[in-house]
VEXKELUM-803710 format. One record per residue: x, y, z of N, C-alpha, C in turn; residue in one letter. Coordinates in steps of 0.05 Angstrom, whole numbers, plus 5000, padded with zeros to 4 digits. Layout:
<atoms>
XYZXYZXYZA/...
</atoms>
This chain:
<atoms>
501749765000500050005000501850255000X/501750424985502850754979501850905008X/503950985018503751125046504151495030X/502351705042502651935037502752135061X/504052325057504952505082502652825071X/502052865093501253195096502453385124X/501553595117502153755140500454005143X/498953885175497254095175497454335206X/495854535201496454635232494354475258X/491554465246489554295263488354105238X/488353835252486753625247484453595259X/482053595253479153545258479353215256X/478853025267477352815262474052705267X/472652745241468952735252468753025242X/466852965225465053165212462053275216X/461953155240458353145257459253445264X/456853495275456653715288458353895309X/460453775321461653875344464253875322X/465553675298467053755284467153985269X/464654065254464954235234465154555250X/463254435277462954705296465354745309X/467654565308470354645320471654865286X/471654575256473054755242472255095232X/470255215230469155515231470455655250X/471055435273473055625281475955715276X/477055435272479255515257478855525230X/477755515211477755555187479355855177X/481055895159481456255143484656255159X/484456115193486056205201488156135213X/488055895207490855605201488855395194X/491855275174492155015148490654875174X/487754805158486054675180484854415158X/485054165164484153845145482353785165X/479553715158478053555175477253215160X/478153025177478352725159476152595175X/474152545155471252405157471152165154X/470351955159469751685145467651595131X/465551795135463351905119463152125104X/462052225084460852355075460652555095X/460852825096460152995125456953065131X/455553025105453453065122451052705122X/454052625124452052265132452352265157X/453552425175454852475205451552385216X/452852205240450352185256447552465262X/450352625267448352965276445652925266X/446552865238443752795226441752695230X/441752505247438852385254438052495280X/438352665295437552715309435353005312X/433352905327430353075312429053265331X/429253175359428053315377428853585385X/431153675371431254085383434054015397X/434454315405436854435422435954625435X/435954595463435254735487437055035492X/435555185495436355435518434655625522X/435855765543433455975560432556115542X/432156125513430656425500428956615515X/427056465523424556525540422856715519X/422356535496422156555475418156585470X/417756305483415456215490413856235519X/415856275533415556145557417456375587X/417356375600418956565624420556325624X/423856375629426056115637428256345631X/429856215645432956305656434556105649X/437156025640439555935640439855815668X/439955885702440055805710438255535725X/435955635711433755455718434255185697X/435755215676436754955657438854825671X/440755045675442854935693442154755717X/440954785733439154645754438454345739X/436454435721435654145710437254025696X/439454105686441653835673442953755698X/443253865719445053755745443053545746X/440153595762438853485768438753165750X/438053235728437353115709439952855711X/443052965715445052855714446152705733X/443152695766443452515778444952555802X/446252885795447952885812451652905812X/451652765783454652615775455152875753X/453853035746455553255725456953385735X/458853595718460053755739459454045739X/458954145760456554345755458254655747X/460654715743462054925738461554865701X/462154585683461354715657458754565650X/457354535663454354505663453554835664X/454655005684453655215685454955465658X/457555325641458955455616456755345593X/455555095594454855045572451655215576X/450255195592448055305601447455665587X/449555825598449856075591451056115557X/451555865554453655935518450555815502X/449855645519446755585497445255775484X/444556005491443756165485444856355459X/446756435465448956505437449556335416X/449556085430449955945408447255735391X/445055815398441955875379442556055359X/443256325374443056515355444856555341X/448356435334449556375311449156175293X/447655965306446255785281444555935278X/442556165273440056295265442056475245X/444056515257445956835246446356635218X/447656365221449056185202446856185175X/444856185186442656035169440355855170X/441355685194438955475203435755635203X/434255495194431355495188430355375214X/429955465242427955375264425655505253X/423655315263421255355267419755545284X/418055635277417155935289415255965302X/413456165321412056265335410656465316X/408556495317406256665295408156975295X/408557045317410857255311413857225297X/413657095296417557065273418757035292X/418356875319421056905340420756545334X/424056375339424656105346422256075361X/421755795347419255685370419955445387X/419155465410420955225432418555025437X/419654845447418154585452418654505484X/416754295498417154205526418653945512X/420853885531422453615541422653555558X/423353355567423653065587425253235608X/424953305632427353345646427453685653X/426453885629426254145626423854325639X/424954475658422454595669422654805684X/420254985702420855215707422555255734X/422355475749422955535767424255225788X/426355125776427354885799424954675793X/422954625782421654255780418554435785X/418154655781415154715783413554575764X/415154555738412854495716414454525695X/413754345670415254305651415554585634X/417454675624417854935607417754875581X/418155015560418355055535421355185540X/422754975524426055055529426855045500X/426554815482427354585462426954715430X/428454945427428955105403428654915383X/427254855358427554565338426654615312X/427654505287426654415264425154265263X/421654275258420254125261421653815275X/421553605268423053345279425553245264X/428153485249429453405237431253685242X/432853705273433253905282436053815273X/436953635287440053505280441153565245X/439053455237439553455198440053845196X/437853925203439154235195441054275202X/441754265232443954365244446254255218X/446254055212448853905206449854125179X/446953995166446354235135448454455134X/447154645158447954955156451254875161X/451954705189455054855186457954705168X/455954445150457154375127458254605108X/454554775109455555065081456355275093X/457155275120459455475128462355375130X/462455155129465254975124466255095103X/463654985078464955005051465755245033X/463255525056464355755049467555765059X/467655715070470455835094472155695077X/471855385057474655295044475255165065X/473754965084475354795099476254605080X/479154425082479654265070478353885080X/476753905064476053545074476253355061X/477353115084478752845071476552645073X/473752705056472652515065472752155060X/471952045066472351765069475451585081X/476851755098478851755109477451705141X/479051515142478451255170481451275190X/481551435213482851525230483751185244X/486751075242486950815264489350895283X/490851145283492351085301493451415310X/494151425330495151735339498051755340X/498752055337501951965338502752215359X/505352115373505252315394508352385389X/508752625405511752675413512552735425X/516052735433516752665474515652495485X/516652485514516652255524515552365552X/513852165562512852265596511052525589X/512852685609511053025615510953095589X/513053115580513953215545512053235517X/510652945532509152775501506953025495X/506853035470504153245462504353045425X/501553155428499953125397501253105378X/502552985354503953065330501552995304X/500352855305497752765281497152495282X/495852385259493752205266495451975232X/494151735239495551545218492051515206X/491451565184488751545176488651345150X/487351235142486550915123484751125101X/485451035072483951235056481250955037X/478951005047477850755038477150755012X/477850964997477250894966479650744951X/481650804963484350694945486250474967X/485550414998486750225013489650415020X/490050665005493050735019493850885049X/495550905057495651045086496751305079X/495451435101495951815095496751835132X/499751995128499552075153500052435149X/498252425172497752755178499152925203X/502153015194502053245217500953465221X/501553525258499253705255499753785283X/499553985290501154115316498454075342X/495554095320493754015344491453785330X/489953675348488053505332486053505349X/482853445351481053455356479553255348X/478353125363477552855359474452905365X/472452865338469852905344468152675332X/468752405341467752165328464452045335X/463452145356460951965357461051805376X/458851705378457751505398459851175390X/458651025411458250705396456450545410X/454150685402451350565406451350215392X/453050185371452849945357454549685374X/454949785393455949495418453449405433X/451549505424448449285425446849285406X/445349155414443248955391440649215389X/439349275399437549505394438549745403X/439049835381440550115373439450425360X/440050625362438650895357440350865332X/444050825336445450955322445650835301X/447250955282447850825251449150585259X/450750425237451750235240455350395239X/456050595226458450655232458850775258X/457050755272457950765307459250675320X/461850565322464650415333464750525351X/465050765353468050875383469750835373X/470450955341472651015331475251115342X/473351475357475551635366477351535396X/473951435405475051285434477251055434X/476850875426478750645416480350715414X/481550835383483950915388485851085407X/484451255413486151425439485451215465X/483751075467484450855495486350635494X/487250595465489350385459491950555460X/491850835463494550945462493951035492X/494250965508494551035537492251195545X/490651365540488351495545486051465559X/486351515584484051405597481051455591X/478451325592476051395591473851405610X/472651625613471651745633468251655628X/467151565655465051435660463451225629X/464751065628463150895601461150755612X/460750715641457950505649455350725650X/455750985642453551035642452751055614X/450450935605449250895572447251015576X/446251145558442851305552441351005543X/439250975548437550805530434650975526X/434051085497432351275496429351095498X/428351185511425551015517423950925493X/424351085467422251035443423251085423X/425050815412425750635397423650425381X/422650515358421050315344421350075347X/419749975361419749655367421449445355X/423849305352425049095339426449275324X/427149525323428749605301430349855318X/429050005338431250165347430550445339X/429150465311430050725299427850885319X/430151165326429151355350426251445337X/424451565355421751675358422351835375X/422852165361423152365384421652415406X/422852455435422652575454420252805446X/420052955424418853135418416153175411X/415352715403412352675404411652725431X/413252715449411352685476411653065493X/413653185482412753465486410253565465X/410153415451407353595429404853445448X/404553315457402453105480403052825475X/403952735459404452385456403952255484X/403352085487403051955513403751655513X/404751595534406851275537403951105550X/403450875531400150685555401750485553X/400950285574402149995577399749795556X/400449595562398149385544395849405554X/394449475575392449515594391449765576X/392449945563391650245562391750495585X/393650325596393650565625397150775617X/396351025629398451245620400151125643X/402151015644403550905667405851055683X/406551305669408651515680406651605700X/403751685692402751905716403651735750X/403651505752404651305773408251375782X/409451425762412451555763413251755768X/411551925755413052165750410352345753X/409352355773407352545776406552845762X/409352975767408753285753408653235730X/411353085719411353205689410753005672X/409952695680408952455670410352415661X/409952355626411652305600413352395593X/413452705605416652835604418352775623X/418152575635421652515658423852445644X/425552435657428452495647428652115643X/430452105615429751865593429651615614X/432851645633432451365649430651255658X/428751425677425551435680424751375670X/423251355648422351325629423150935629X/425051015612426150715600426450455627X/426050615654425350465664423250285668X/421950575678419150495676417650315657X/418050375623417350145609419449855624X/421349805623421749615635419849455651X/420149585676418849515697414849405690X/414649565667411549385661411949255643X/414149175632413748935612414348765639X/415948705648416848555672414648475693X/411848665696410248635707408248475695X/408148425664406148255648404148455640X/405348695639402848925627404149055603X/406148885591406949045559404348955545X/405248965513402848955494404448805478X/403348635455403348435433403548195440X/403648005424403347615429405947635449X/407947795456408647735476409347945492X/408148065509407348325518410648435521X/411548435499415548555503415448825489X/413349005495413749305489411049495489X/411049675489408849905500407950115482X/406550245486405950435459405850805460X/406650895448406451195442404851175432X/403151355443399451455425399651735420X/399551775398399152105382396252075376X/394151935383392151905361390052085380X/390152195404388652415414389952655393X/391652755381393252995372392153125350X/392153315344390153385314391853295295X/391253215277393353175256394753325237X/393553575235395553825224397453885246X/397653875267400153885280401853635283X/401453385277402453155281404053245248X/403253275229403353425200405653615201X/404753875218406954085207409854075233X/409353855258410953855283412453565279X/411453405269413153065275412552985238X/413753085226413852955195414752725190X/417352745201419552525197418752255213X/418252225240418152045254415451885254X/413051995239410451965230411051755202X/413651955189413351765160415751535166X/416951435189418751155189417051015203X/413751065219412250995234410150795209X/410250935187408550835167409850645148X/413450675150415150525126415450295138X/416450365168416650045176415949885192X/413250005199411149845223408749815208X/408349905176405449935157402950045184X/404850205199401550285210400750625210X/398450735215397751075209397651125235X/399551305249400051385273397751565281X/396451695263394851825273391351665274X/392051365269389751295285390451085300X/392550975308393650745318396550775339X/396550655362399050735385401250595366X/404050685376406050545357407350315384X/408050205369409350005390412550045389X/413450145423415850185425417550085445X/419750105445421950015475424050155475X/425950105492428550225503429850175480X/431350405465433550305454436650385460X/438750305450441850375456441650665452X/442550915457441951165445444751355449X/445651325472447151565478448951515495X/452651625496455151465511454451795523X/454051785553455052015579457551965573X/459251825580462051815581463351755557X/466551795549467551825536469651905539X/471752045525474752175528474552385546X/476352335562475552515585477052795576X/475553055583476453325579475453515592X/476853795585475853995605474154115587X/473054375602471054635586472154615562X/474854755557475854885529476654645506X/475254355516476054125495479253915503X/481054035516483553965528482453625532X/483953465528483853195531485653175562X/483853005582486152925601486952705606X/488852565618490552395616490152225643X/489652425667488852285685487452415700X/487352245730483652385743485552715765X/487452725762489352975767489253205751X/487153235718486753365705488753505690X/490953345684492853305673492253385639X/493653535630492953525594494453475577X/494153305559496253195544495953515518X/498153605519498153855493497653695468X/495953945460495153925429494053715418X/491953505441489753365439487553515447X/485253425424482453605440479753365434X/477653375450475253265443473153385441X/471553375424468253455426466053245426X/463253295433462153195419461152935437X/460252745427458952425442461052285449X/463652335435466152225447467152305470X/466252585483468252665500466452665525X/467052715544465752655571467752915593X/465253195583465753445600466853395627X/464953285646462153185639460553325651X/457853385629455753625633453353365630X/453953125621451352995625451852835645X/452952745665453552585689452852275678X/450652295697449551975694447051945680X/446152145672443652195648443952475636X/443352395611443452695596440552715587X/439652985597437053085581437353185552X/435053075543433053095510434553305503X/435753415479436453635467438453725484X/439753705502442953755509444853675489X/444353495475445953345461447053465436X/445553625421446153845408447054095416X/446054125442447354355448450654295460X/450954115473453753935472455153995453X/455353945426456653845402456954175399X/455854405394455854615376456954855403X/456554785431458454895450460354845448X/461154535455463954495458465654445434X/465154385411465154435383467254725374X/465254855384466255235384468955185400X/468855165427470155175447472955095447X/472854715432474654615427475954695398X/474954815385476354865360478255225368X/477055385386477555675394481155525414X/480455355429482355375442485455195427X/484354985408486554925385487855185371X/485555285368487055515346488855715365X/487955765390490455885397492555765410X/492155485420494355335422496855345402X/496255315375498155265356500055465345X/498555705356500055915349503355965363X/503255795392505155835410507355565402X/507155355378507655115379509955025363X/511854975363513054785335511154665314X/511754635294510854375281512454105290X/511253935290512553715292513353555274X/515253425279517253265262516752915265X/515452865239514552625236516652455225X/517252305242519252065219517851885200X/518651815179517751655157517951395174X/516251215165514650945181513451005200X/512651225204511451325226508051145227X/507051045208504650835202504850585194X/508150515205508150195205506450095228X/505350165247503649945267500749885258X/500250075238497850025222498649945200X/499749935190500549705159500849555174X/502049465194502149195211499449055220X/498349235227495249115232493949045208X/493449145189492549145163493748935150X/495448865154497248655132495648345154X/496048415180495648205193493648055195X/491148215189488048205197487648125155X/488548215143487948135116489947875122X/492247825120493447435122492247315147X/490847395163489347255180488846955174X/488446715184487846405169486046255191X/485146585213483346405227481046395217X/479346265238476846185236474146345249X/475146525262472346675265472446945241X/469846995244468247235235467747425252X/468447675234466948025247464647955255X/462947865242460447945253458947715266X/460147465272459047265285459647405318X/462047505318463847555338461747835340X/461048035332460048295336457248225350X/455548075336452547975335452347905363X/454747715374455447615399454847795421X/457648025416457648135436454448365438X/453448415416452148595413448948485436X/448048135428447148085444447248065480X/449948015478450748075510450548235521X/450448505503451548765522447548795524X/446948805500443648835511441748665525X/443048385536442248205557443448285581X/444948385590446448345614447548655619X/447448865598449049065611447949335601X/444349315594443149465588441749665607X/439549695606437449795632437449805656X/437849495661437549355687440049265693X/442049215714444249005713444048925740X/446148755744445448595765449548485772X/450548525787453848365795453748155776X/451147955775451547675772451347765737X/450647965722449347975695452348055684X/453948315694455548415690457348225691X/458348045715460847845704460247675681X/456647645678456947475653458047625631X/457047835623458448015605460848045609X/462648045625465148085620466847805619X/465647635625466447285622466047265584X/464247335571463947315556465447575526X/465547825539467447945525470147905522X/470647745552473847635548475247495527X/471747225529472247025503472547185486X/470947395478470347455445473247655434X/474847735458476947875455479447665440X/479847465458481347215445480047155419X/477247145412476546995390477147295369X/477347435381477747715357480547695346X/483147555368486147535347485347325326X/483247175331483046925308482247025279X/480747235278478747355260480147345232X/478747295216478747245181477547385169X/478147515146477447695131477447555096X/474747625087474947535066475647715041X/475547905043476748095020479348195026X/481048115005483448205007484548424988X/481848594988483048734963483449104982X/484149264961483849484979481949724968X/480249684955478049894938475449924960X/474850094976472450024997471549785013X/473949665022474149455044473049455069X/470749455066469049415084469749165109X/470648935096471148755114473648795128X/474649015121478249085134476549285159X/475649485150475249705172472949595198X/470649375187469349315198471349115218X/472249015216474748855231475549055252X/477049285244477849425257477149545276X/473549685267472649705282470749565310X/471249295301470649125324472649185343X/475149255343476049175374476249405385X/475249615370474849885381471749805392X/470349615389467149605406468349455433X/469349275431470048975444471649185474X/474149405465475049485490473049645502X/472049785488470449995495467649825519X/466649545497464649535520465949385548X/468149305537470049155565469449455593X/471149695580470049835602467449895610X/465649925598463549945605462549695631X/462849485624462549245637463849295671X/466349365662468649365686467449635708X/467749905694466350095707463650035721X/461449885707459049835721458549615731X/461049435737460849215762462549305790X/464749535778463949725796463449875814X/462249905802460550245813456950105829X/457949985848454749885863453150105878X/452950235863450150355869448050395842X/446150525846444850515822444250925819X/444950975791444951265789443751345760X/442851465756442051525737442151365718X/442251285689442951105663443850885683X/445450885692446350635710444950515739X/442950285723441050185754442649885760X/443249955788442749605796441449455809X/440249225803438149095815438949085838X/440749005830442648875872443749195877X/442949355869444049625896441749765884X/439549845887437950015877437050335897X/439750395903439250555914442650845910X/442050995906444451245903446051215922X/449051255921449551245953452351445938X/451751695956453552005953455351885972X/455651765994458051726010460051665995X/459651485981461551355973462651335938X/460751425917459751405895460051695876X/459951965897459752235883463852245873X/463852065850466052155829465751925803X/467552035785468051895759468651645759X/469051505746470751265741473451465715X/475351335720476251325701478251045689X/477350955666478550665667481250705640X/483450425654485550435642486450315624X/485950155598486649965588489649975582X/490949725593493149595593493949495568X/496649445565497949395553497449025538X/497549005566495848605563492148605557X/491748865554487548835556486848795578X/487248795605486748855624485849145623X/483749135647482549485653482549545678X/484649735684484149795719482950125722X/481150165748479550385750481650585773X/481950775760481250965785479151225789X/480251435798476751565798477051895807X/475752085795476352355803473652455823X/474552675840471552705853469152955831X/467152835836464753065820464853335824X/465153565809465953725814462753955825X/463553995855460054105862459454345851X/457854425854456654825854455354845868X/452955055859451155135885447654965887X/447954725865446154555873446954285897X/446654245921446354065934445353835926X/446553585928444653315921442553345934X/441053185916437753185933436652915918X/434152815923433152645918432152685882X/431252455877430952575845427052515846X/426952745843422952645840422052875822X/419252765802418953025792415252895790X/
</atoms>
């Protein structure tokens, strides 16, 4: 394979939303490459429908700090409330440069952004649900992505798309070591490109795809994660997982949060509204874990719905249908493609699905990657985005933070590269600098074992959503990690049947297995644990919060042998006190 050299000042990796919202910032004003493995606007960003929150007070009386409140809250307790309270106050400004950019929100009969109620969002401290949730009808994510694609392309960012990031490269040694660029796989032609680059920014996504019912695409690995946890990089809280409560039945694909701020309502098989029992004030709007519990808990009771009561229903069919029309387009028409049923006279049948990583590469406010729970920063690494773990969502992240996430720290992390680099050397790459990836590549293509990617994927994917989903249990979690062990050994065996190098799908899909395999190892390790039960993370056998002992991070280590050892930073407080979680 033909190895090629560049040289840049910032490397972007991930073209979603928190990438393109880092390069605008540097764009015009250093040699800035952002390397996609998609298409930039196939970026997850895109599917996401339900809005982006902040205080406009647009619709509604609300404050910034009354959001701030409810993402702590919301977060269980475990966020950290100093950039819970940065992202809170930047939400607002940063509405109105996607409005400045271009984005098309939806409006109020006066021409002002029109907001929506969410899960978790509300007035004065838990009075009552607010209108927070700024949105494109149900295709908020897709605009967002849209608009800062065609501010990219005004600005002349340079993009490598279909370029697959496998290895990081560093320089110095110990204290010394800082960022030099990235070893990236080019999947149209099989050759290797290495990129210097004085800073890099890692904005990869989730990896919802290490279970079996899933929100996310299928290129959801934990690309960015993987690799920087195979280069010494610790990752910060992975046992806490979103599972978004309304996931089309057997298939996963999300049903915004946003049907149930327009009135949607959650009934069990009985026809009974089963949150008003949960969640008294705000019912169907509680914060997702809630939720995805709660359906749990009545299928478990023998009050789901169908021949085998294994899921529950969203009813729109009280709703007028010109608003089901001009408010939920999108999620109305995947309701009709792949369930053949008319939402507006029939409940849909739904469940928990995989949705959303709280944790990830651990970092500060300004994107800074850290190294350990001492808040240590490795120079001229940065993260944004579903990869990185502020952490502003703790142990649950509320509906529409998630966007506002990506296009905060996005800004943030691309503002503080760009002036990083200005103070920096370039760095000096030696040639073979991407022999450990031609080494992998050569190895995994002469491979002569006997397993398969995807017997081995399918595997784990079932495990992690038997044993290390919703509910877990000590005894569920060692099975999952008894059984990721196997699948780790059975992953050196792995066989690849294309040996060619023109869109090798069976090379990267390889690859990206053992970027799932470590990734859910920590997950596993962190939430056997961590015995208490907190937000995203419940345990049967500890079902109860416990601040004594429990108020900090995990941060886990993967070894050199695949071993994972934990240690842990404390939660960083403000001026909300823990308190009980009720709404």
């Amino acid at each position: 394979m033909n190895v090629h050299y560049h040289s840049y000042d910032a490397v972007i990796v991930g073209a979603g939303g928190a990438g393109l919202r880092a390069a605008i910032e540097t764009a015009g004003k250093c040699r800035t490459a952002v390397l996609t493995k998609l298409y930039p606007t196939r970026s997850h960003t895109g599917a996401a429908q339900g809005g982006m929150c902040a205080a406009l007070a647009n619709v509604e009386e609300d404050s910034w700090e009354w959001h701030a409140f409810d993402t702590v809250k919301g977060s269980d307790y475990l966020g950290d409330q100093p950039a819970i309270d940065v992202m809170c106050k930047e939400a607002i400004d940063a509405v109105i440069d996607l409005e400045h950019f271009g984005l098309a929100f939806s409006r109020t009969p006066e021409g002002r952004i029109d907001q929506r109620r969410f899960g978790g969002h509300t007035r004065n401290h838990g009075e009552a649900p607010v209108r927070r949730s700024c949105y494109a009808a149900d295709r908020t994510g897709h605009m967002i992505l849209q608009t800062l694609y065609q501010q990219c392309v005004a600005r002349d960012v340079n993009f490598f798309n279909e370029f697959q990031v496998f290895d990081v490269l560093y320089s110095g040694e110990g204290s010394d070591r800082r960022m030099a660029g990235v070893v990236a796989y080019e999947l149209a032609t099989g050759d290797l490109h290495v990129f210097a680059s004085k800073g890099v920014l890692f904005a990869t996504g989730g990896f919802g795809k290490m279970f079996r019912i899933s929100s996310n695409a299928h290129t959801l690995t934990g690309d960015g994660p993987g690799v920087l946890f195979r280069s010494g990089i610790p990752m910060e809280d992975l046992e806490f997982y979103q599972f978004h409560p309304t996931g089309i039945y057997g298939l996963g694909i999300l049903l915004t949060e946003g049907a149930r701020g327009e009135g949607g309502i959650l009934r069990n098989g009985l026809g009974e509204r089963f949150m008003e029992r949960v969640a008294p004030t705000v019912k169907d709007l509680a914060p997702r874990d809630m939720v995805s519990r709660a359906i749990h808990a009545e299928i478990k009771a023998g009050r789901g719905a169908g021949p085998d009561k294994d899921y529950v229903y969203l009813d729109l069919t009280h709703l007028p249908p010109e608003q089901i029309d001009a408010k939920l387009p999108d999620i109305t028409g995947f309701v009709r493609t792949y369930l053949g049923i008319e939402p507006k006279k029939e409940p849909i049948p739904i469940q928990p699905t995989a949705h959303y990583a709280m944790g990830g590469i651990p970092t500060n406010i300004d994107g800074e990657v850290l190294v350990d729970a001492n808040n240590t920063v490795l120079p001229g690494l940065y993260a944004a985005g579903e990869c990185a773990c502020v952490s502003v969502h703790g142990a649950n992240r509320l509906g529409t933070n998630s966007l506002l996430d990506i296009v905060v720290f996005g800004r943030r992390g691309g503002k503080a590269m760009l002036e990083y680099i200005q103070d920096v050397p370039h760095p000096d790459i030696p040639r073979g600098a991407e022999g450990p990836v031609r080494e992998r590549i050569e190895s995994m293509k002469a491979g002569s074992g006997g397993e398969k990617v995807a017997e081995i994927r399918t595997e784990l994917q079932a495990t992690m959503t038997a044993d290390a989903s919703v509910v877990r249990t000590d005894e569920s979690l060692q099975r999952a990690r008894d059984v990721i062990a196997g699948l780790k050994e059975r992953y050196k065996e792995v066989k690849i049947d294309d040996k060619g190098v023109v869109f090798n799908y069976d090379l990267t899909e390889a690859m990206e297995l053992g970027h799932l395999l470590d990734l859910a190892q920590g997950l596993v390790v962190g939430a056997q644990a961590r015995t208490e039960s907190r937000g995203a993370h419940w345990r049967d056998d500890h079902p109860t919060r416990d601040d004594v002992n429990w108020m900090k991070h995990t941060f886990a280590h993967l070894g050199e042998d695949g071993t994972i050892t934990l240690d842990f930073k404390p939660v960083v407080l403000g001026k909300y006190e823990p308190m009980e979680r009720k709404y």
